[in-house]
C-alpha positions as CSV (number, residue, x, y, z in Angstrom):
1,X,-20.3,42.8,-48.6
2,X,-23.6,41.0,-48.0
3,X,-21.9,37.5,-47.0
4,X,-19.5,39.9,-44.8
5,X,-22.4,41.3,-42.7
6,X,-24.0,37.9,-41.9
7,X,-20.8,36.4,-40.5
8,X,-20.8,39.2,-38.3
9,X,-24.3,39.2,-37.6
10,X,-23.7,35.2,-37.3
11,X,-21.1,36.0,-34.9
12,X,-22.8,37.9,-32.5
13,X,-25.5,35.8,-32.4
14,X,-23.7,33.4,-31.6
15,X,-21.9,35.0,-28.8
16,X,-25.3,36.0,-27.5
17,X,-26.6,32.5,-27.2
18,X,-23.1,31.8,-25.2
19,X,-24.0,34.6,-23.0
20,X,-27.7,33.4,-22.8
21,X,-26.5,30.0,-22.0
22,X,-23.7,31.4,-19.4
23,X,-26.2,32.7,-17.3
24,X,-28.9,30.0,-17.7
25,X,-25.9,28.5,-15.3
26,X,-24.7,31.2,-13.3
27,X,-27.7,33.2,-12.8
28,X,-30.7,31.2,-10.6
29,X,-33.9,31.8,-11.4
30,X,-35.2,31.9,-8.4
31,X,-33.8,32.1,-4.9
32,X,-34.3,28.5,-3.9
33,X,-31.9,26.7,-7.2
34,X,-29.1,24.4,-7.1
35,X,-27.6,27.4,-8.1
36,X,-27.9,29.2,-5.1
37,X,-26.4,26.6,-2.7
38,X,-23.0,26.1,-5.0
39,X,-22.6,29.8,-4.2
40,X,-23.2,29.5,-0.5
41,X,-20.4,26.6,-0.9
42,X,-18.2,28.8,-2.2
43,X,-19.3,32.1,0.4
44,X,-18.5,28.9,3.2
45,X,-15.0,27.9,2.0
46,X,-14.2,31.8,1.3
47,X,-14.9,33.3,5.0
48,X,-13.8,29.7,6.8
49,X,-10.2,30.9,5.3
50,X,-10.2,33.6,7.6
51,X,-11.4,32.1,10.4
52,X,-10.4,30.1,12.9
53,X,-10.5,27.5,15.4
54,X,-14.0,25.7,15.5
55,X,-15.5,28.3,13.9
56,X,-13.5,27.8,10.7
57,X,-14.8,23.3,11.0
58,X,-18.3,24.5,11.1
59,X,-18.5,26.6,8.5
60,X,-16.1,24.5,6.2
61,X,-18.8,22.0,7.2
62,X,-21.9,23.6,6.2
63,X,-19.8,24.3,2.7
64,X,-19.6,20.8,1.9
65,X,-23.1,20.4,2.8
66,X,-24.2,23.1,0.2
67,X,-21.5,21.5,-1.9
68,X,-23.0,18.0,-1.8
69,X,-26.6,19.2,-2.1
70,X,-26.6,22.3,-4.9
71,X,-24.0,19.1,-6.9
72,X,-27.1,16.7,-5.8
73,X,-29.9,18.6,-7.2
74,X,-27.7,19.6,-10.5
75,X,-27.3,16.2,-11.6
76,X,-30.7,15.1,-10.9
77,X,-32.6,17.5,-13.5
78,X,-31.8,16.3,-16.3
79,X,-29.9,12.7,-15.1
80,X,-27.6,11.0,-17.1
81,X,-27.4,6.9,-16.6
82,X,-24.1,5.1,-15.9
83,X,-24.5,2.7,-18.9
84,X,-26.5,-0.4,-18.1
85,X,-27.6,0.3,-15.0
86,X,-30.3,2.9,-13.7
87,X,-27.5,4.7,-11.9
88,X,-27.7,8.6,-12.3
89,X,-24.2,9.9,-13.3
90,X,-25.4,12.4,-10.8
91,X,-25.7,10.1,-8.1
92,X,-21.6,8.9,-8.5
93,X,-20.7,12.6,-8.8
94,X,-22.7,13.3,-5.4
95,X,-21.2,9.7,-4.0
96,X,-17.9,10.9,-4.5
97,X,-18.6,14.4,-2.7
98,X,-19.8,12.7,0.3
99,X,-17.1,10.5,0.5
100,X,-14.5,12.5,0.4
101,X,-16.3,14.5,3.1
102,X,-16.6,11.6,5.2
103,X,-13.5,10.0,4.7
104,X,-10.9,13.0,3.9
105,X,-9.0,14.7,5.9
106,X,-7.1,18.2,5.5
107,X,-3.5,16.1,4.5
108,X,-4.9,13.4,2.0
109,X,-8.5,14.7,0.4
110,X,-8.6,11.4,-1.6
111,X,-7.5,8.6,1.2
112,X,-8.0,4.7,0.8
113,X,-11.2,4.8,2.4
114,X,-12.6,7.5,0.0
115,X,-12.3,5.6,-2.9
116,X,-13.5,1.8,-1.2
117,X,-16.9,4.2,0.0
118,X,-17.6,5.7,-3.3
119,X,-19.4,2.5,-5.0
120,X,-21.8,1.7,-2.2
121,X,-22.5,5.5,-1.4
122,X,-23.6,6.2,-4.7
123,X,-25.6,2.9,-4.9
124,X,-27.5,4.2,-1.8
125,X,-27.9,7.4,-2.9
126,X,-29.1,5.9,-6.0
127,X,-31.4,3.7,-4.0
128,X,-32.7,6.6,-1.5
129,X,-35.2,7.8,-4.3
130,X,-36.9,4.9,-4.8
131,X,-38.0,4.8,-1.1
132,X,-39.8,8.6,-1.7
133,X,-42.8,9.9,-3.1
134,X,-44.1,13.1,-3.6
135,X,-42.6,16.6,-4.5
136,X,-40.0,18.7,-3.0
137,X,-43.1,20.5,-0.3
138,X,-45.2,17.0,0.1
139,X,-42.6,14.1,0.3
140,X,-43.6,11.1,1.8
141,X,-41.7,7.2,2.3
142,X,-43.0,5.3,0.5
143,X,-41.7,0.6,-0.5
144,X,-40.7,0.5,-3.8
145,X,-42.2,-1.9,-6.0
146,X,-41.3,-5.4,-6.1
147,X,-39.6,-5.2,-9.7
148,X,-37.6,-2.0,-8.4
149,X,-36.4,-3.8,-5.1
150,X,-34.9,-6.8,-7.4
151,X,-32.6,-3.7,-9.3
152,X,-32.4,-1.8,-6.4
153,X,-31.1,-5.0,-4.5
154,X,-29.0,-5.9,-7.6
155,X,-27.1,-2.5,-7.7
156,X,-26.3,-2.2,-4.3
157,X,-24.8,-5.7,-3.5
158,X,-23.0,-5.3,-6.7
159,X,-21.2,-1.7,-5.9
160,X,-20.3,-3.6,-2.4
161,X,-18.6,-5.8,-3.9
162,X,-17.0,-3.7,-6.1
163,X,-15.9,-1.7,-2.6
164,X,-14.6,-5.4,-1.5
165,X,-12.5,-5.8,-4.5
166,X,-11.3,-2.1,-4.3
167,X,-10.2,-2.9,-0.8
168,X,-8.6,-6.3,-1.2
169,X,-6.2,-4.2,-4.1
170,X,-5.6,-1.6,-1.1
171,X,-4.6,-4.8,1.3
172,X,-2.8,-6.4,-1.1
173,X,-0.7,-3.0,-2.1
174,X,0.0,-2.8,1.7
175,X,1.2,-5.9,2.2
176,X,3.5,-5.8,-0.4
177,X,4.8,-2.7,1.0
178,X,5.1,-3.7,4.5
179,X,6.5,-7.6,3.2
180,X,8.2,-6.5,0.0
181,X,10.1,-10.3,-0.1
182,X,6.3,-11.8,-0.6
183,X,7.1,-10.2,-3.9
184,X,9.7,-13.0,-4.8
185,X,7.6,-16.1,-4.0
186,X,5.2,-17.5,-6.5
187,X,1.6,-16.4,-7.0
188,X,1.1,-19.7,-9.7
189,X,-1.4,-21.2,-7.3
190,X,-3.6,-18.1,-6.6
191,X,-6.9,-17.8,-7.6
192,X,-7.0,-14.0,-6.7
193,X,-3.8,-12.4,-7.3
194,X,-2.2,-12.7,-11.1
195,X,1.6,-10.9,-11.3
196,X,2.2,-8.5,-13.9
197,X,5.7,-7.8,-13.2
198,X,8.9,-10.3,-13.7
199,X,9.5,-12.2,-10.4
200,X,12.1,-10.8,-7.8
201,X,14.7,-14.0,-7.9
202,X,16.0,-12.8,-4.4
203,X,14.5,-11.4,-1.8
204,X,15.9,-7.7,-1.7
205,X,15.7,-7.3,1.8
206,X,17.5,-10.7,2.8
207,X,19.8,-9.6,1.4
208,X,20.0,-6.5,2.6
209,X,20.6,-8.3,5.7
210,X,23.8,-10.5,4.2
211,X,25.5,-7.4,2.6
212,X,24.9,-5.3,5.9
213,X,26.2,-8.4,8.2
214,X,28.8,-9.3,6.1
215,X,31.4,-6.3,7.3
216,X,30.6,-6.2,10.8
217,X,31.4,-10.4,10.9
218,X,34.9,-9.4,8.8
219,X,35.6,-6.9,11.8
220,X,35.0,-9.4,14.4
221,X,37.4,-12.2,12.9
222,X,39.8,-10.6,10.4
223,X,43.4,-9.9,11.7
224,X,42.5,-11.7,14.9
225,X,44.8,-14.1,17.1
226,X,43.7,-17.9,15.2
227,X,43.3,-19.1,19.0
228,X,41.2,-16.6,19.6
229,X,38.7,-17.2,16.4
230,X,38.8,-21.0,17.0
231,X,36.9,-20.1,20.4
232,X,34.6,-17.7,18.7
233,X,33.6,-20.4,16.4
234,X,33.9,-23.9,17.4
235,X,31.7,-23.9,20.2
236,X,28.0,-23.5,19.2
237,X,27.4,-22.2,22.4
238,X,29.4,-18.5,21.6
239,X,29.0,-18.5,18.2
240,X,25.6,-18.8,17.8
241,X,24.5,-16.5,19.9
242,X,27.2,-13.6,18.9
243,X,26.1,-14.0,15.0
244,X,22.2,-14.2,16.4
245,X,22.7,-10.8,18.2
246,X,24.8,-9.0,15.4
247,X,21.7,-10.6,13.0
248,X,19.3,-9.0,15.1
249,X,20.7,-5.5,15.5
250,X,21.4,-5.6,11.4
251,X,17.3,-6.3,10.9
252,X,16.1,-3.8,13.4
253,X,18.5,-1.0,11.8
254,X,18.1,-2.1,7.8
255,X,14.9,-3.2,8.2
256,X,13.1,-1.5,10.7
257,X,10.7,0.7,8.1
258,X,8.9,-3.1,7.2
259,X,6.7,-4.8,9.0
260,X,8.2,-8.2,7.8
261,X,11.6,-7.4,10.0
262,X,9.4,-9.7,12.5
263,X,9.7,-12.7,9.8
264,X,13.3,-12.6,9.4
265,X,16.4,-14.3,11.6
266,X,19.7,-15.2,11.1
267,X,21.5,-17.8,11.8
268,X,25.4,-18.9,11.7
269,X,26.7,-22.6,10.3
270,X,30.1,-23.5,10.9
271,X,31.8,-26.3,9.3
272,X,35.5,-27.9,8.8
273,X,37.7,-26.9,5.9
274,X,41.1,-28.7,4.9
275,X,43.0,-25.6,6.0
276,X,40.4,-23.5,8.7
277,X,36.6,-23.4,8.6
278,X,33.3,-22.4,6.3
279,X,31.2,-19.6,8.3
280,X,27.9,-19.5,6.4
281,X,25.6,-16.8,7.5
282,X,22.0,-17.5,6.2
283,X,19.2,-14.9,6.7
284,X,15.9,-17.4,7.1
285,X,12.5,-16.2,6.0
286,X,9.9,-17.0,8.6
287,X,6.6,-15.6,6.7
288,X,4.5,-17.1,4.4
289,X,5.6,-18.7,1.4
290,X,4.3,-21.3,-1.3
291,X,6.9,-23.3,-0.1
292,X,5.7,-25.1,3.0
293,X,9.3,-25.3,4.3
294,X,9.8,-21.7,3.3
295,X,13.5,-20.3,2.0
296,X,16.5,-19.2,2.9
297,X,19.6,-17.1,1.9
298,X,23.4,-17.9,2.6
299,X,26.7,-16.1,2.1
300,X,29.7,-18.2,2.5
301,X,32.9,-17.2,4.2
302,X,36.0,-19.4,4.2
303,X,38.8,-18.9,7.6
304,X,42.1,-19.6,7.5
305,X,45.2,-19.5,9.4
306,X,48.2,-17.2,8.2
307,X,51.1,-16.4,10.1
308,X,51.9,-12.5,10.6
309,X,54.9,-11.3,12.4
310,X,54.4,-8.8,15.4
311,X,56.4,-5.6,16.2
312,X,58.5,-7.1,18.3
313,X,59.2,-9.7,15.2
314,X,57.7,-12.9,16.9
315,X,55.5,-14.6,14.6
316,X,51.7,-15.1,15.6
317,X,48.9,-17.1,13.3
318,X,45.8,-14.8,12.5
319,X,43.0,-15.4,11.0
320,X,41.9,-14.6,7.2
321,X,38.6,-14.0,6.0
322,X,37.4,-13.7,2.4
323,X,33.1,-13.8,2.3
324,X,31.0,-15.0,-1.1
325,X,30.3,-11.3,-3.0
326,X,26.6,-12.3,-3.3
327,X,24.0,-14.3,-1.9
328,X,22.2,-17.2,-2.4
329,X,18.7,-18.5,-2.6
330,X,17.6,-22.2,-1.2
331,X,14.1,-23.3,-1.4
332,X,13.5,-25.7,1.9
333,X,14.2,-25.4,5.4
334,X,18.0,-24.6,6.4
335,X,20.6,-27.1,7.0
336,X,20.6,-28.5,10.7
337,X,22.9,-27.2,13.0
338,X,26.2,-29.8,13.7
339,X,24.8,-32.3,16.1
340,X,20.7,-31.6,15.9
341,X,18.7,-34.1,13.7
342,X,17.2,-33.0,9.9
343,X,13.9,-34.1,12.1
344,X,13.9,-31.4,14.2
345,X,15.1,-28.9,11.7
346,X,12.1,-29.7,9.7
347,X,9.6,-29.4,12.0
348,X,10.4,-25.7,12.8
């Protein structure tokens, strides 16, 4: 019975210490607490919901000032230090705060810019400190001491360049969404980017550009009149510039979401067969690339004459088509065009 009471008694003690400790928190003990400025956050963001216009900016304003400064003061009491650096936890919390507020926006609360920010805010907010003397009522500036400007010095130039590095991930991410085929080159040589992933072999959206070609060059020659097809594609004069256009109106339609559509082109190569010709359609990548001649992709399509009998049963010759299923990838510059020089091909 005895031990029965004092796990009750135990028990309610120990619930009153979790009270007493609740409203250490909640309760301020006097007016002007951190306390007291985390509610007026809270007051702010509940009566901006009902307003509107400017009114409801100013006063979701002044709550993420009362936000930023009751989280400030909280954190500062009693602060706890990043490990191996002088850095108040405090001072990241509060770094984060005003960085979202600065850089945030009512659609992303955490942007790109948020996060780059946070280091060197909360360095400088860190740092602010050390430049004042005096209490809360008699504050005055004050230079830090030469051993503190060394750390201070120290901590900010090394949360900037933690904000550099956080940034060049941010570039780096962009690019390769706005130039996904930089994904299939090479990254050997790089000092600054190391891949993690297995290499693309072929650039997905060259050929994209093949695969969507492809049909719309099948349309053009299949089924045709063989006279007709030999004009289309012996002189370079019409067919390059047909194949160009069609290239052009594939990459703005397929591609048009990149950035990189700027860096591809296509171009046509035509070349005797024993029995017709060899169309190859090569999508060229114009960007960057370890390769200092760059790449290219090609699908082959072979043309041939077949006779076909009308309607009125006279016999015509059309032309056949039958186009490589997949693409191909070629390191170097693309083949010359029939009658320019390797030379000049090169040098483009």
């Amino acid at each position: 019975m005895n031990t029965l009471l004092k796990d009750v008694f135990g028990a309610f003690k120990f619930a009153e210490g979790l009270y007493a400790g609740i409203r250490r928190v909640l309760v301020p003990p006097k007016a002007y607490s951190w306390q007291t400025f985390i509610y007026l956050s809270v007051f702010s963001w509940v009566v901006s919901y009902f307003a509107i216009g400017y009114i409801k900016d100013i006063i979701a304003f002044f709550g993420w000032l009362f936000l930023i400064a009751g989280t400030a003061w909280y954190t500062t009491e009693d602060p706890l230090r990043v490990p191996g650096t002088f850095m108040p936890v405090g001072a990241v919390i509060t770094g984060f705060l005003v960085s979202v507020f600065a850089f945030g926006n009512q659609q992303d609360v955490i942007t790109p810019r948020t996060i780059v920010f946070w280091p060197t805010i909360s360095a400088l907010i860190t740092a602010i400190p050390e430049f004042i003397e005096g209490n809360d009522t008699d504050a005055k500036a004050r230079i830090p001491k030469p051993e503190d400007r060394q750390r201070i010095i120290i901590l900010v130039a090394s949360s900037m360049l933690l904000s550099c590095w956080i940034q060049f991930h941010f570039v780096m991410n962009n690019w390769f969404q706005e130039y996904p085929s930089l994904q299939a080159d090479t990254f050997r040589t790089s000092t600054v980017v190391v891949r993690t992933e297995e290499r693309l072999k072929i650039p997905r959206n060259g050929a994209i550009i093949l695969e969507e070609l492809q049909p719309i060059v099948v349309e053009e020659i299949a089924e045709r009149p063989w006279s007709e097809v030999e004009k289309w594609l012996i002189p370079k004069k019409d067919v390059e510039p047909r194949v160009v256009t069609l290239g052009r109106e594939v990459i703005q339609k397929n591609l048009g979401k990149y950035e990189e559509k700027e860096l591809w082109r296509v171009e046509p190569r035509v070349a005797n067969a024993k029995s017709g010709y060899i169309l190859d359609l090569l999508s060229i990548w114009m960007g960057p690339s370890s390769n200092p001649r760059g790449y290219y992709l090609k699908k082959s399509c072979r043309i041939e004459p077949v006779a076909a009998t009308t309607n009125s049963d006279n016999k015509i010759t059309i032309a056949e088509i039958e186009c490589d299923r997949g693409s191909k990838l070629f390191a170097g510059s693309p083949p010359p065009q029939p009658g320019e020089s390797k030379e000049k091909t090169n040098s483009q």
